[in-house]
C-alpha positions as semicolon CSV with decimal commas, in nm:
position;residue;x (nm);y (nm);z (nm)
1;X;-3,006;0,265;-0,656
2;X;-3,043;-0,093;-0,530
3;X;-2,813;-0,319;-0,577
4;X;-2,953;-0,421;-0,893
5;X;-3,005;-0,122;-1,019
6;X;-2,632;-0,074;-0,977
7;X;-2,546;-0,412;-1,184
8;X;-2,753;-0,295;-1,463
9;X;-2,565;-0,009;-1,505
10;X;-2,257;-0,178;-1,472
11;X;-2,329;-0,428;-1,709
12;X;-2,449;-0,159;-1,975
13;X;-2,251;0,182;-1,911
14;X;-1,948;0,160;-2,167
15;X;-1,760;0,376;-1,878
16;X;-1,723;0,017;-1,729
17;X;-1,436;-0,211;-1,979
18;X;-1,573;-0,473;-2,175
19;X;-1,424;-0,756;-1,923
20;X;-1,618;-0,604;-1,646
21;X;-1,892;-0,590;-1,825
22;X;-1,880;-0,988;-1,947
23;X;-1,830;-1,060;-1,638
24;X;-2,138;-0,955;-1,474
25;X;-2,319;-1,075;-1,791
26;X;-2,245;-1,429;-1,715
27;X;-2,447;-1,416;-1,409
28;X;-2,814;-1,421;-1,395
29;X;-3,036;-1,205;-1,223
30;X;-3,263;-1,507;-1,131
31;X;-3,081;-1,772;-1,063
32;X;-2,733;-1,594;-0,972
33;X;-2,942;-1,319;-0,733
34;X;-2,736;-1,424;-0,421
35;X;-2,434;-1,370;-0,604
36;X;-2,525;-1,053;-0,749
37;X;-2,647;-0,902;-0,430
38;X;-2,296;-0,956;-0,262
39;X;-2,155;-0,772;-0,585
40;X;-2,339;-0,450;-0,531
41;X;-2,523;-0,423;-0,191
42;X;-2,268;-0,222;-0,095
43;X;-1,961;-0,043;-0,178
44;X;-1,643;-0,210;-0,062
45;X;-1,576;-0,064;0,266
46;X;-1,310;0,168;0,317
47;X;-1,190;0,131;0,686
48;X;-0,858;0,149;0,899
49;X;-0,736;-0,117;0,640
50;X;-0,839;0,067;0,364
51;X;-1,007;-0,147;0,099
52;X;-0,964;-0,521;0,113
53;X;-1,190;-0,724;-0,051
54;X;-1,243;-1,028;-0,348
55;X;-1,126;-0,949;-0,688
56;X;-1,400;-0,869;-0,967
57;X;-1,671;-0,685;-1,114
58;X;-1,908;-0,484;-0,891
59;X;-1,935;-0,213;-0,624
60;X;-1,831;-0,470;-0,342
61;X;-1,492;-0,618;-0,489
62;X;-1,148;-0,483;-0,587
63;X;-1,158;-0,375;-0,904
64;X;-1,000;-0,017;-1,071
65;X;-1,326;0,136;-1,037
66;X;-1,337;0,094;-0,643
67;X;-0,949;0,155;-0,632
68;X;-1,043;0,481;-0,873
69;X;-1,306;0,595;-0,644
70;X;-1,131;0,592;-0,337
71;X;-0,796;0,720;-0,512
72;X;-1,039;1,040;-0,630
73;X;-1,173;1,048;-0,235
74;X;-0,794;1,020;-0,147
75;X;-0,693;1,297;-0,365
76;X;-0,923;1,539;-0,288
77;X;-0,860;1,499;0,075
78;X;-0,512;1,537;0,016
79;X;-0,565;1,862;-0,190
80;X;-0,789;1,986;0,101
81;X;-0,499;1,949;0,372
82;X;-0,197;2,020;0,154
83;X;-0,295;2,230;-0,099
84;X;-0,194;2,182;-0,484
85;X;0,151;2,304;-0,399
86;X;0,271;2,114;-0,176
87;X;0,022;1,748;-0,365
88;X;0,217;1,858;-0,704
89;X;0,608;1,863;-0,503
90;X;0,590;1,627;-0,278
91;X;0,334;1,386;-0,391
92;X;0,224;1,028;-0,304
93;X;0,429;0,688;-0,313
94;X;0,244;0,376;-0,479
95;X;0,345;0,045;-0,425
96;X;0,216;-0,274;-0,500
97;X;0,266;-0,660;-0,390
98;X;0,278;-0,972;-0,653
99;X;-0,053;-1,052;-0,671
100;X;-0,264;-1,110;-1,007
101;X;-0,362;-0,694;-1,094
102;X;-0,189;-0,561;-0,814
103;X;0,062;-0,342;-1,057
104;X;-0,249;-0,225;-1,307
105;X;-0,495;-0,130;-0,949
106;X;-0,166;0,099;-0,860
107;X;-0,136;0,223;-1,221
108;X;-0,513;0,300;-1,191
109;X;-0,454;0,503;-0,861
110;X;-0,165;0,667;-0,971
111;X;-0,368;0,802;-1,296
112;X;-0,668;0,928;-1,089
113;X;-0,407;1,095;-0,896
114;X;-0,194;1,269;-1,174
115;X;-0,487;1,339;-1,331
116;X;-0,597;1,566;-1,044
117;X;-0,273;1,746;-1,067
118;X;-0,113;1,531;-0,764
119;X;0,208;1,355;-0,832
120;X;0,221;1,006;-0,805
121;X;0,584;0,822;-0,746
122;X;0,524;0,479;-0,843
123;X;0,798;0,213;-0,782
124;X;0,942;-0,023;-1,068
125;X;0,878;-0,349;-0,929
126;X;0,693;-0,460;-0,634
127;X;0,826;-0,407;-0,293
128;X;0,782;-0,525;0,017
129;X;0,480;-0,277;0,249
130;X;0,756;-0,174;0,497
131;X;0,952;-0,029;0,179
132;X;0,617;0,193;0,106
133;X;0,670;0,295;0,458
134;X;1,030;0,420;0,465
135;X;0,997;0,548;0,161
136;X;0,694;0,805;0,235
137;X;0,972;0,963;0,477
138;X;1,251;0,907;0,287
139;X;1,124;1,124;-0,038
140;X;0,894;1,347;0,195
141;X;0,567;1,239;0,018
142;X;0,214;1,377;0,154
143;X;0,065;0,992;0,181
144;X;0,182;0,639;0,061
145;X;-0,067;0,393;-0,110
146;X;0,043;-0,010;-0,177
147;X;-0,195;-0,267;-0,339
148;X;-0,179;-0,586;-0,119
149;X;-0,404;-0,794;0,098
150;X;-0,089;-0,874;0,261
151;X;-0,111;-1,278;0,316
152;X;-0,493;-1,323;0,253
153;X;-0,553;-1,624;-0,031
154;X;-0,549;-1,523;-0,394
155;X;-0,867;-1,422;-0,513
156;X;-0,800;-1,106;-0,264
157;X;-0,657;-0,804;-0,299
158;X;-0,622;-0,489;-0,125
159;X;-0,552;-0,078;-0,097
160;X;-0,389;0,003;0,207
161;X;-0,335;0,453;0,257
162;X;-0,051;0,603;0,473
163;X;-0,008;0,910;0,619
164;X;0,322;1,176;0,576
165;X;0,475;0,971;0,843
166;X;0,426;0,647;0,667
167;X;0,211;0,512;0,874
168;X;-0,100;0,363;0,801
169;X;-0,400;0,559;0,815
170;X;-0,528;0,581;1,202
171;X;-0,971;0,545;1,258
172;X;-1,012;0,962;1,215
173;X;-0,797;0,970;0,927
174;X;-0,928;0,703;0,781
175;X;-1,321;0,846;0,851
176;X;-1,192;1,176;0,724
177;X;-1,106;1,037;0,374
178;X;-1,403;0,814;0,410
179;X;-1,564;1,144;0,403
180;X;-1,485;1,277;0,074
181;X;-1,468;0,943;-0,076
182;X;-1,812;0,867;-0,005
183;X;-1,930;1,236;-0,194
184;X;-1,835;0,986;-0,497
185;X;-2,224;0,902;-0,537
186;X;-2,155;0,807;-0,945
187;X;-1,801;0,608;-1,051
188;X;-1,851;0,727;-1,343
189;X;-1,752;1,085;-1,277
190;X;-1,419;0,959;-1,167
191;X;-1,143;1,025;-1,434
192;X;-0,877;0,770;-1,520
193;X;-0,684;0,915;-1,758
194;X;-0,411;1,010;-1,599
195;X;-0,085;1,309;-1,652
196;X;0,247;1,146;-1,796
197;X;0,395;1,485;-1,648
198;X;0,361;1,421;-1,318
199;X;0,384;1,071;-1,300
200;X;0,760;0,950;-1,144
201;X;0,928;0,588;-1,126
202;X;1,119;0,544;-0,822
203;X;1,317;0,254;-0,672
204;X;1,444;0,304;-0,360
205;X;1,535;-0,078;-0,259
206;X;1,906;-0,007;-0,130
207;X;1,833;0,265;0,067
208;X;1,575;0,088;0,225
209;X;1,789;-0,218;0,305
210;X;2,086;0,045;0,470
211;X;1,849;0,117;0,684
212;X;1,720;-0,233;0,778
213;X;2,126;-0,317;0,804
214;X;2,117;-0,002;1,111
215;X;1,937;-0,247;1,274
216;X;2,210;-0,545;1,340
217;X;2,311;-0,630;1,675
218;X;2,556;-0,874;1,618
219;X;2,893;-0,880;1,463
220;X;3,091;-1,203;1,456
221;X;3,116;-1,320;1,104
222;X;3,204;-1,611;1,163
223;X;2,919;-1,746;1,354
224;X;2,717;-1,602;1,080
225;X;2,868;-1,800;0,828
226;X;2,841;-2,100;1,021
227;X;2,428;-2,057;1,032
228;X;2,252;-2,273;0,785
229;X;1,926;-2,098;0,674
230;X;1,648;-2,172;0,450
231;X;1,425;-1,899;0,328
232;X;1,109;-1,846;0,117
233;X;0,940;-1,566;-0,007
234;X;0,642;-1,737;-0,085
235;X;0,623;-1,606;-0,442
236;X;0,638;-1,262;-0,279
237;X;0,785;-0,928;-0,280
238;X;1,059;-1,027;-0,011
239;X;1,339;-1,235;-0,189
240;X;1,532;-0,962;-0,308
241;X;1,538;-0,736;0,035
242;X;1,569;-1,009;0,233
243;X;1,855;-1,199;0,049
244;X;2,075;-0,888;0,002
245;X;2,008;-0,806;0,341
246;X;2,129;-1,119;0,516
247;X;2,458;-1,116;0,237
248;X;2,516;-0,770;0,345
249;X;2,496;-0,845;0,692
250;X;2,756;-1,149;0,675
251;X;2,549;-1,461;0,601
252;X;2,651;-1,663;0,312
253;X;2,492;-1,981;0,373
254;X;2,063;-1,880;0,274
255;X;1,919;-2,120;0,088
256;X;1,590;-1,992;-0,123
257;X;1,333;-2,224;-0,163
258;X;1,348;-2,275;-0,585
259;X;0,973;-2,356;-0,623
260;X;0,851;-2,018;-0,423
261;X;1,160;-1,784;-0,523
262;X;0,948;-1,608;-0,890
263;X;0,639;-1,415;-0,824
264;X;0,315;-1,586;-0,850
265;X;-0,012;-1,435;-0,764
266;X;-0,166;-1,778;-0,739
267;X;0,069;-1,830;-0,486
268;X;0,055;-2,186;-0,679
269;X;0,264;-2,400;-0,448
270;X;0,085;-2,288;-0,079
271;X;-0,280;-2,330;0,039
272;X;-0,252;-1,969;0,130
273;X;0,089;-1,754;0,175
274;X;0,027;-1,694;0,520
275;X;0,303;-1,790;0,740
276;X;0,063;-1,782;1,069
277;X;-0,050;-2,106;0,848
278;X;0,133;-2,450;0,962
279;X;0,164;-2,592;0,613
280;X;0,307;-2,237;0,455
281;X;0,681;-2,340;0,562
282;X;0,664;-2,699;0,469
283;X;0,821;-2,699;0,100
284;X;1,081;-2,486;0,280
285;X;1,131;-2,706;0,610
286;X;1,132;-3,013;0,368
287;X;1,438;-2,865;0,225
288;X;1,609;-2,749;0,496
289;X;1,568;-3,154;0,595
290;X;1,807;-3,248;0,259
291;X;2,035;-2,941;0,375
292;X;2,010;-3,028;0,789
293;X;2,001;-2,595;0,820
294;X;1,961;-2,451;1,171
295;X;1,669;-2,211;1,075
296;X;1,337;-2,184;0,824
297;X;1,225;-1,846;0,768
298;X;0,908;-1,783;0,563
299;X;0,768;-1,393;0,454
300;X;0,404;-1,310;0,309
301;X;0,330;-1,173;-0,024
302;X;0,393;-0,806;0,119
303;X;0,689;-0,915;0,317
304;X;0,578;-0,735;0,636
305;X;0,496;-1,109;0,839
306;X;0,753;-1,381;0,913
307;X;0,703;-1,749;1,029
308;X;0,989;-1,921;1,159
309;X;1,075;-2,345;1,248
310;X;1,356;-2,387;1,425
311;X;1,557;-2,719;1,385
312;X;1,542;-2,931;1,762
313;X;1,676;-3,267;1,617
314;X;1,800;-3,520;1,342
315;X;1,492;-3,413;1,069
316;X;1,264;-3,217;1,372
317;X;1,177;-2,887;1,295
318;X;0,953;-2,684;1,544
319;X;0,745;-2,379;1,436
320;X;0,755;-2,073;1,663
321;X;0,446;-1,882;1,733
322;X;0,387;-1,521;1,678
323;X;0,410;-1,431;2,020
324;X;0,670;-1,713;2,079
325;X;0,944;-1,482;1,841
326;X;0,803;-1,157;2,004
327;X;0,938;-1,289;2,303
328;X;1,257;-1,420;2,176
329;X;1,299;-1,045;1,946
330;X;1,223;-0,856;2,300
331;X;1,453;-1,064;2,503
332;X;1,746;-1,053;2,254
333;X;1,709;-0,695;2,143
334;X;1,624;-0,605;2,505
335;X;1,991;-0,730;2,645
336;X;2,208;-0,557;2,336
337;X;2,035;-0,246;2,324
338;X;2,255;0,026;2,542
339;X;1,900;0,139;2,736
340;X;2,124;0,336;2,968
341;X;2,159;0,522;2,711
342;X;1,790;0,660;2,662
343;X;1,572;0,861;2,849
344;X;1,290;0,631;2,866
345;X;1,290;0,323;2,665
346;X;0,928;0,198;2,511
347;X;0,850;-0,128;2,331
348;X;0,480;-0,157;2,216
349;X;0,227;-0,410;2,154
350;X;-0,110;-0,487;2,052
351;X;-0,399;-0,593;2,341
352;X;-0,442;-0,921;2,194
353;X;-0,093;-0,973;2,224
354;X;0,042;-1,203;2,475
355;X;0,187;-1,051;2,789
356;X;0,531;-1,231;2,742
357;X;0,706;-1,014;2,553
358;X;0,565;-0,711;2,795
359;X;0,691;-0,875;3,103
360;X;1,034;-0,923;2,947
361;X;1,026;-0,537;2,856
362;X;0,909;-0,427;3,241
363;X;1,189;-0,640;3,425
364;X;1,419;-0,438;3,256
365;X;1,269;-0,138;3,344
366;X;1,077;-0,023;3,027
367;X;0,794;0,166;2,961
368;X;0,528;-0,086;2,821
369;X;0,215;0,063;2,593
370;X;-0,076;-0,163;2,460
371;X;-0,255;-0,081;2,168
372;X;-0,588;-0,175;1,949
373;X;-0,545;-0,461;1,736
374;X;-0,338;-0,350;1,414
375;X;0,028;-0,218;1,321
376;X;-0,083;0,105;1,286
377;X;-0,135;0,189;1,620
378;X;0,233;0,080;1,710
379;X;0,323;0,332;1,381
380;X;0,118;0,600;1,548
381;X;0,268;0,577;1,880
382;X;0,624;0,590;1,725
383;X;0,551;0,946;1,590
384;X;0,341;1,041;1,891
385;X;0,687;1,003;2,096
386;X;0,888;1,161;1,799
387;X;0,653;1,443;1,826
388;X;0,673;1,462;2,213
389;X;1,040;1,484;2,166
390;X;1,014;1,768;1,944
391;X;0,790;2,005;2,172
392;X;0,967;1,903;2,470
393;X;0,676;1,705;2,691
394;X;0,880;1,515;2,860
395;X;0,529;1,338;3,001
396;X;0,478;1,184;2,681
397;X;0,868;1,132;2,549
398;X;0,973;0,832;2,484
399;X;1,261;0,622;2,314
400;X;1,096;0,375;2,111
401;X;1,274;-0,004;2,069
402;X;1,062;-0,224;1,971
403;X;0,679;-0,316;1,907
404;X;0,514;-0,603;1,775
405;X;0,144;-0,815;1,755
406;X;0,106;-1,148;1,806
407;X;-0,005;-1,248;1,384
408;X;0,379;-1,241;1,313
409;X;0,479;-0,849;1,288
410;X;0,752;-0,691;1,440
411;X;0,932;-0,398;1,395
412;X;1,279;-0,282;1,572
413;X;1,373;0,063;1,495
414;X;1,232;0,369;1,341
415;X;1,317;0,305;0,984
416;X;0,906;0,250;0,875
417;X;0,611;0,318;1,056
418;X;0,455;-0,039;0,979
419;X;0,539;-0,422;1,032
420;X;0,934;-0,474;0,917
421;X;0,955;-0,869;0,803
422;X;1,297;-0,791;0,638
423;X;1,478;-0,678;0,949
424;X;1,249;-0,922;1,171
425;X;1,455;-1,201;0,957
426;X;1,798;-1,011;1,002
427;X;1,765;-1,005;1,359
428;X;1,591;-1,354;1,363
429;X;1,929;-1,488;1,176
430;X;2,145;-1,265;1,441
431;X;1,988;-1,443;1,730
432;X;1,991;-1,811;1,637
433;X;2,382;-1,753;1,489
434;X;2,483;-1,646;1,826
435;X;2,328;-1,895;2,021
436;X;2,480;-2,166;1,789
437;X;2,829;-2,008;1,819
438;X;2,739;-2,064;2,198
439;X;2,582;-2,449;2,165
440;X;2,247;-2,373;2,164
441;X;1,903;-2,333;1,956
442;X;1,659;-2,060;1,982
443;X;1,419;-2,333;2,132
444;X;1,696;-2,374;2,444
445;X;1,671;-1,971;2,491
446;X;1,258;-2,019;2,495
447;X;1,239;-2,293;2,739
448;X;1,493;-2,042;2,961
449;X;1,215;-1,749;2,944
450;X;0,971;-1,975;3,039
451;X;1,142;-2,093;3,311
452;X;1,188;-1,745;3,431
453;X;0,848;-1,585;3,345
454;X;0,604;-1,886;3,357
455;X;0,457;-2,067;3,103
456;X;0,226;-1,920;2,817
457;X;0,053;-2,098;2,540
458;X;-0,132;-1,863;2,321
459;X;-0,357;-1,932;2,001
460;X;-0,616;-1,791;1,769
461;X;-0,939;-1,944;1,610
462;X;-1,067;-1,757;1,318
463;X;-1,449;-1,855;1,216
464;X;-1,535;-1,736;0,821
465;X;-1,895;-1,635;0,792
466;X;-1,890;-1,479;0,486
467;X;-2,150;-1,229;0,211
468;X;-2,407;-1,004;0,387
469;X;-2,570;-1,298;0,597
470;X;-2,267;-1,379;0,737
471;X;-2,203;-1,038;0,871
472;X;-2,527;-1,030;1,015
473;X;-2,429;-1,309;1,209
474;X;-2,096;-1,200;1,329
475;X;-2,307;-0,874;1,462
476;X;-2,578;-1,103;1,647
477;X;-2,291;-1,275;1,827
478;X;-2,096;-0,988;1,954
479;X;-2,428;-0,857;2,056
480;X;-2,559;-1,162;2,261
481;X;-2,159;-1,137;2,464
482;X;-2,251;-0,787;2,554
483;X;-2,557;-0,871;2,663
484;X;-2,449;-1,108;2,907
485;X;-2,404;-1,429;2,735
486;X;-2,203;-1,609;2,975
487;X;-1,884;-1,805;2,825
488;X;-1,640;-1,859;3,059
489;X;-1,605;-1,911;3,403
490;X;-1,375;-1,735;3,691
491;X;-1,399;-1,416;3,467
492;X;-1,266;-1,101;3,720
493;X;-1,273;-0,834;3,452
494;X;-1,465;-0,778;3,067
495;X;-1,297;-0,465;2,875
496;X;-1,548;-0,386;2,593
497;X;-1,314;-0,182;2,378
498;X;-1,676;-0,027;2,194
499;X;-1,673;0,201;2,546
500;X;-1,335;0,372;2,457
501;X;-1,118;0,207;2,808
502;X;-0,798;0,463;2,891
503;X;-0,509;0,449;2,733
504;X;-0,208;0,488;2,917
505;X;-0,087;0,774;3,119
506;X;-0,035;1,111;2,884
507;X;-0,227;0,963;2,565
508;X;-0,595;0,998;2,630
509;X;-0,806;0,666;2,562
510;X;-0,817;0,457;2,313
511;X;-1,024;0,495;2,020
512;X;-1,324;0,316;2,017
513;X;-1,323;-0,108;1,912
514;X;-1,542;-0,360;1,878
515;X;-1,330;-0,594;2,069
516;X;-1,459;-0,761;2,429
517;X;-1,131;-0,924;2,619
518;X;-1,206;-1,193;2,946
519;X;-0,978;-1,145;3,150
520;X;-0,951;-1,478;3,389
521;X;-0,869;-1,503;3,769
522;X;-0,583;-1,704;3,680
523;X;-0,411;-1,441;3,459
524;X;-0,510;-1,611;3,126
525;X;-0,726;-1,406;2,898
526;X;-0,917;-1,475;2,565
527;X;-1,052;-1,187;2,305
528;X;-1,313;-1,147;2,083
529;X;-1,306;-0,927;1,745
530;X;-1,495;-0,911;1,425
531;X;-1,206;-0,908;1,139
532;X;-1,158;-0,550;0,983
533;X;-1,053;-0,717;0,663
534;X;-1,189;-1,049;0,635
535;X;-1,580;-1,200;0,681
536;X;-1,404;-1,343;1,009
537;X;-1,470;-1,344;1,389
538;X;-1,166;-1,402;1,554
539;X;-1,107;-1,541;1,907
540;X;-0,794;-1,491;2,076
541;X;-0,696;-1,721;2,374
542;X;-0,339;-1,634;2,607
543;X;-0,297;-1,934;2,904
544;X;-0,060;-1,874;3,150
545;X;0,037;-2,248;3,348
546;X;0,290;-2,362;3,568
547;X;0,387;-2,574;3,254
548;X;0,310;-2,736;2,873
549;X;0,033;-2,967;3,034
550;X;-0,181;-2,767;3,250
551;X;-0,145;-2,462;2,969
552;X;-0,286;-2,705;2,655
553;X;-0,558;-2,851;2,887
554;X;-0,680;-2,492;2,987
555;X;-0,680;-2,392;2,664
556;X;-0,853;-2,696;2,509
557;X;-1,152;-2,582;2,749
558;X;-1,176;-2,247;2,679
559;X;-1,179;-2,342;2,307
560;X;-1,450;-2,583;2,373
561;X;-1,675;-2,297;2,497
562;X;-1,632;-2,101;2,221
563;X;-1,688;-2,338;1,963
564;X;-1,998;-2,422;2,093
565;X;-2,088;-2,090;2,127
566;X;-2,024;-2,055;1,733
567;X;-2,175;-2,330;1,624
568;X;-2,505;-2,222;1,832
């Protein structure tokens, strides 16, 4: 069917409700064709990210029909590799974030399931998406689903699918349950009346948190207590982990910021809950102002990103970077961890990452491994080791510590297989108590690094070009770059990630990207990526100067190119 074909039937089939249905009625097929077109020229993609798309009626938003459809894909995957037996013991873990429908799309996914005679353990409330992790371990579930879109703006929501190991699904995974979901020619032979028998309500919140607590590296309670911090949630899923966490751990003075502490999935009091975002932090730097604390701390709706401002004077608060508290996490876990200890300590990052953090990790004598954009890569890895370990390659063994990506994820420990916000903040809290207790600021320990590894300044530009004309776009432009189009100069290398470059030594290459990275004679670099969730291209810039100056005036020029570029 074409795509109006398809909103025809949507808007007459009484298999569709009667909102979805008065929803596409408003529209008309004259003067709202545009509209409708983006609705139903296609069905909402199901990639590495699983879905992520717009909220509403039609074949190309989030809506229980698309979450049904791939749940049904899902399931019958699921049943293919694990047989009823083991789909009906074990089962699958749903989770879901704050966000408007985010508890009735997991409902929907865990009837489709049930209803296929898999069990689905659903928690209570919503949790945080490195809960959903640990917890497809921790109650030795076949897969782990959790509705978010993580800290994309409101009208957004997502379906994100992990494996046993809970970790997000990995490109031939994710193309094998593609696979079955795409038999699903007609949503209307998807079932959603679901099986009360094999539906379960779990909560496993404190045994998530003892686990985060494993992860403390510092012990003096009374420099804790002396640290001033002021945290919001955002109107997400992390107040409640995070805040027992940090009074478990020893600090009594966290503030919550009042206005963000509830859930809201308008997310009423932010522009967009993104902590990458400068203005996310400011109701909670405004009140850490009126309190003078030491440190702001900010989580997304999901809980698995963190944004922090440190204070650096009488009402000056400085944020940090992504890759700014990778390096201060590497450098601070880096000199408590016993590494002696291990046979061959690994930390992990992303390639658009900066190199930092890696160059913290190799003075010290660490393996470092660089993966495609996206946390699940890092998750992989961790079980790749794990499972190394276990048959005894010691070629491919390692001892994992630490990985992290430069869009504010980190993750110490093996607890979850995904992004950890809630133990980022622990350790974040760790750090800047015990470099008060010793007279300085986590800014004091940056400038240090710096001063020791050189000076980076690293940024990203995101460009929106959204519906079906927009992605045409983003395609044209990645195509011109790999034909030639020149946009920098003093380029020695181009990686096009599309070719599949080698991975590092023992794990074959890496899976094919569309990603192009310039690397610069001067050791700078800048990378180039379509979005695999958003109707974004996204330009990632790392400047390496002798200091603050020469970095912001490289980088101001290499931004230049690329914006005209764009707007070409």
């Amino acid at each position: 069917m074409n795509y109006l074909e398809k909103y025809q039937l949507w808007t007459t089939s009484f298999y569709f409700d009667e909102e979805i249905r008065n929803e596409l009625r408003a529209l008309d097929p004259e003067r709202d064709r545009e509209e409708i077109e983006d609705r139903f020229y296609r069905d909402l993609e199901f990639g590495t990210g699983g879905l992520r798309g717009i909220m509403g009626a039609g074949t190309n938003r989030m809506n229980r029909y698309t979450v049904g459809r791939a749940s049904m894909g899902l399931g019958n995957y699921l049943l293919d590799t694990f047989g009823k037996g083991l789909c009906r013991s074990r089962g699958v873990v749903i989770a879901y974030d704050t966000r408007n429908h985010s508890a009735e799309l997991a409902q929907t996914a865990a009837d489709v399931l049930t209803g296929m005679g898999i069990r689905a353990r659903i928690f209570r409330e919503p949790v945080p998406t490195p809960e959903l992790s640990f917890s497809v371990r921790h109650l030795n579930c076949v897969a782990g689903i959790v509705l978010t879109a993580s800290h994309n703006p409101k009208e957004y929501n997502g379906y994100k699918v992990y494996d046993e190991y809970g970790c997000q699904l990995v490109p031939r995974l994710a193309s094998a349950v593609l696979e079955r979901i795409e038999e699903i020619r007609d949503y209307t032979a998807v079932s959603l009346q679901g099986c009360g028998d094999l539906l379960d309500k779990v909560d496993v919140t404190e045994e998530f948190v003892s686990a985060v607590l494993q992860q403390s590296l510092f012990a003096d309670p009374e420099a804790k207590k002396e640290l001033n911090v002021v945290y919001t949630p955002l109107h997400g899923t992390g107040n409640v982990p995070v805040t027992r966490t940090l009074f478990r751990a020893g600090f009594s003075n966290v503030n919550v910021v009042p206005e963000q502490e509830r859930p809201d999935g308008n997310f009423s009091t932010v522009r967009t809950p993104n902590p990458e975002e400068r203005d996310a932090l400011n109701m909670g730097i405004s009140l850490a102002k009126t309190l003078k604390s030491d440190i702001v701390l900010g989580t997304d709706p999901d809980s698995d990103r963190v944004g922090a401002a440190v204070r650096a004077g009488e009402g000056e608060y400085v944020l940090l970077t992504g890759n700014q508290i990778g390096a201060l996490l590497m450098d601070y876990v880096l000199s408590r961890k016993d590494l002696a200890a291990m046979k061959k300590p690994a930390v992990v990052k992303t390639i658009v990452t900066s190199e930092l953090g890696a160059e913290i990790a190799r003075k010290k004598g660490l393996a470092v491994f660089s993966t495609l954009t996206g946390f699940k890569y890092i998750g992989e890895k961790i079980t790749q080791f794990e499972t190394a370990e276990k048959e005894k390659d010691s070629s491919r063994s390692c001892d994992f510590v630490m990985g992290y990506e430069e869009s504010y994820g980190y993750l110490v420990g093996t607890h979850a297989r995904d992004k950890d916000a809630v133990s980022a903040v622990l350790l974040l809290c760790e750090m800047a108590a015990e470099y008060k207790r010793d007279g300085r600021t986590l800014l004091d320990r940056l400038s240090e690094i710096y001063g020791e590894y050189g000076f980076y300044r690293d940024a990203l530009d995101s460009f929106t070009l959204r519906g079906k004309a927009g992605g045409e776009k983003i395609r044209a432009m990645m195509e011109a770059l790999r034909q030639g189009r020149r946009l920098f100069e003093h380029v020695q290398e181009v990686l096009d990630y599309q070719k599949g470059l080698p991975a590092e030594e023992g794990f074959g290459s890496l899976p094919v990207s569309d990603v192009l990275k310039y690397i610069l004679e001067d050791g700078s670099w800048v990378a180039v990526r379509p979005s695999g969730t958003e109707p974004k291209i996204k330009v990632y810039y790392s400047v390496r100067g002798t200091d603050a100056g020469e970095a912001e005036i490289r980088l101001g020029e290499l931004r230049g190119r690329v914006k005209a570029f764009i707007e070409e």
